[in-house]
C-alpha positions as CSV (number, residue, x, y, z in Angstrom):
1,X,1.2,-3.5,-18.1
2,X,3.2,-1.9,-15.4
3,X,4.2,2.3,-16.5
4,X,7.5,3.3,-15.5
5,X,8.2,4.0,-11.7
6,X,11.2,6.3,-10.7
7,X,12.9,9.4,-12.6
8,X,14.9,11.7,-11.7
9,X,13.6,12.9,-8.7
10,X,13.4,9.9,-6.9
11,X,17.5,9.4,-7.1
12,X,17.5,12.3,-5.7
13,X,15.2,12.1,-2.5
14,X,17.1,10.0,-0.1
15,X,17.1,9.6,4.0
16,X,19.7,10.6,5.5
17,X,19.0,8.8,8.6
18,X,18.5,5.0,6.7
19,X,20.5,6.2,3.4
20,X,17.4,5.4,1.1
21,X,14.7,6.3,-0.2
22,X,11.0,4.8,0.7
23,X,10.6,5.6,-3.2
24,X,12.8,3.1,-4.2
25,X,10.6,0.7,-2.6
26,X,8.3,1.5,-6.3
27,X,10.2,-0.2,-8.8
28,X,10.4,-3.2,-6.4
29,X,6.9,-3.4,-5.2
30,X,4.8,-2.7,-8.5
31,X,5.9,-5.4,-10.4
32,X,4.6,-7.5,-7.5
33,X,1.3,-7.0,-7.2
34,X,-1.3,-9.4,-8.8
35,X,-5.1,-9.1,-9.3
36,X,-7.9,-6.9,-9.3
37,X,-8.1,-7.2,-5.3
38,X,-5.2,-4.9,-3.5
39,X,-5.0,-4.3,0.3
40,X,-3.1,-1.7,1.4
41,X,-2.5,-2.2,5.1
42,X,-1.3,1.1,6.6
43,X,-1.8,3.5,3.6
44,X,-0.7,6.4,5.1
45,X,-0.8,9.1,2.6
46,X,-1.9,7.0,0.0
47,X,1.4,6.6,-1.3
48,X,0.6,2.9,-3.3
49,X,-3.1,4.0,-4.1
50,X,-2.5,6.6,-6.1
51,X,0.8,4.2,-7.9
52,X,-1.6,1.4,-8.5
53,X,-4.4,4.0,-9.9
54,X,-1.3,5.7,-12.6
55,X,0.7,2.7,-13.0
56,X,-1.1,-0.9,-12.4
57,X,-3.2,-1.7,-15.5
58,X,-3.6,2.4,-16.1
59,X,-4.4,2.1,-19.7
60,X,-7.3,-0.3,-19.3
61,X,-9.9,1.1,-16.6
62,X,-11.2,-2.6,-16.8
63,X,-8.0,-4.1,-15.5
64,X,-7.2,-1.6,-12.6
65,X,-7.5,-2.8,-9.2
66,X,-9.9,-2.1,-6.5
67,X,-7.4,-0.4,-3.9
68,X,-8.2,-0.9,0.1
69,X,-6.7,1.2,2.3
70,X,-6.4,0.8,6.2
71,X,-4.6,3.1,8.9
72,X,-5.0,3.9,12.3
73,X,-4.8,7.7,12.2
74,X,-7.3,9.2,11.5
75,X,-6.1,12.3,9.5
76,X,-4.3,10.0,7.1
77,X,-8.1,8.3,6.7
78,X,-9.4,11.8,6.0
79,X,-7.0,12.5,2.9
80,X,-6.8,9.4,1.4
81,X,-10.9,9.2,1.0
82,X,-10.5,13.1,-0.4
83,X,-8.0,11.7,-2.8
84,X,-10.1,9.2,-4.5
85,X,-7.1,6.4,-5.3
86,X,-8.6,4.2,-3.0
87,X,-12.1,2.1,-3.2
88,X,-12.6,1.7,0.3
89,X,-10.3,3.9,3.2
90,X,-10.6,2.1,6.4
91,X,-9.9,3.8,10.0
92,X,-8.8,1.1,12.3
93,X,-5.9,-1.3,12.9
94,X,-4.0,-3.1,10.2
95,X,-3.5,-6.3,11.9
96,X,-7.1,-6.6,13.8
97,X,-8.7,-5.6,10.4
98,X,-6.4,-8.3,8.2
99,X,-7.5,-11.3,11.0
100,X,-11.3,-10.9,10.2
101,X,-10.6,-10.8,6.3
102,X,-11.3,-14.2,4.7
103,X,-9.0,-16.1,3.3
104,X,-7.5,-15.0,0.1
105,X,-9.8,-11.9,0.6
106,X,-7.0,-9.8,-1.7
107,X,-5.3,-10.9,-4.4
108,X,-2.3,-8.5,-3.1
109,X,-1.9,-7.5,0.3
110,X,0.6,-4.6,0.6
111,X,2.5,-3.9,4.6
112,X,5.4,-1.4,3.3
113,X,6.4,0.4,6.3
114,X,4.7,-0.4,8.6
115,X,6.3,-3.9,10.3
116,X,9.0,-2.1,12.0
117,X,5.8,0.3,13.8
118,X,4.9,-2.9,15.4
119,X,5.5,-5.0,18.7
120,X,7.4,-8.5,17.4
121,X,4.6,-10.4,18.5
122,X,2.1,-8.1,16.7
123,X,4.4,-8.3,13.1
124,X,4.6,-11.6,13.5
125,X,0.7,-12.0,13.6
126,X,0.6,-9.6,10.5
127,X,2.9,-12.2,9.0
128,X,1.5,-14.6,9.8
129,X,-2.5,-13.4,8.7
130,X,-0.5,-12.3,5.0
């Protein structure tokens, strides 16, 4: 199901200002997403799009999920639709664009670095909308 995440290279990458890694986060996260249905609330540089595309289901094209991606700047929007990992790249913001989802919309909404960009009152929403 789930490919190896990690090597080499990511023991080696570390920030020196928080003393990890965001690429540690991949072991963690992978092996937590369910379903065809992923939400990728501010993708960034596509970062879990193009994991989920190589490692989520990537032997069986029927079982991979359809990847969302939403951020609010827009040149991040411009290189994740060039990169093709994603399904649908959304410019706009994470929170206002999570609120007028249905419920249970994804099967696997995905918020990795992004809470601590946020006013408390707006994480808590996002928290509370997940």
């Amino acid at each position: 199901m789930l490919a190896p995440a990690g090597g080499e290279r990511q023991k080696d990458v570390r920030c020196s200002a928080v003393g990890y890694s965001p690429l540690d986060l991949d072991p963690v996260v992978l092996p937590l997403v369910e379903g065809r249905t992923v939400l990728d609330l501010g993708c960034g540089f596509g970062h879990w799009g193009q994991l989920l595309r190589t490692h989520y289901h990537s032997e069986d094209q029927a079982l991979r999920a359809a990847v969302t991606g939403v951020d609010a700047f827009e040149p991040n929007i411009t290189f994740c639709r060039a990169g093709g990992a994603y399904e649908a790249v959304v410019a706009g913001d994470a929170v206002e664009f999570l609120a007028a989802q249905r419920s249970a919309a994804f099967d696997t909404v995905l918020a990795t670095e992004l809470i601590e960009h946020l006013a408390r009152e707006r994480g808590e929403r996002l928290l509370a909308e997940a």
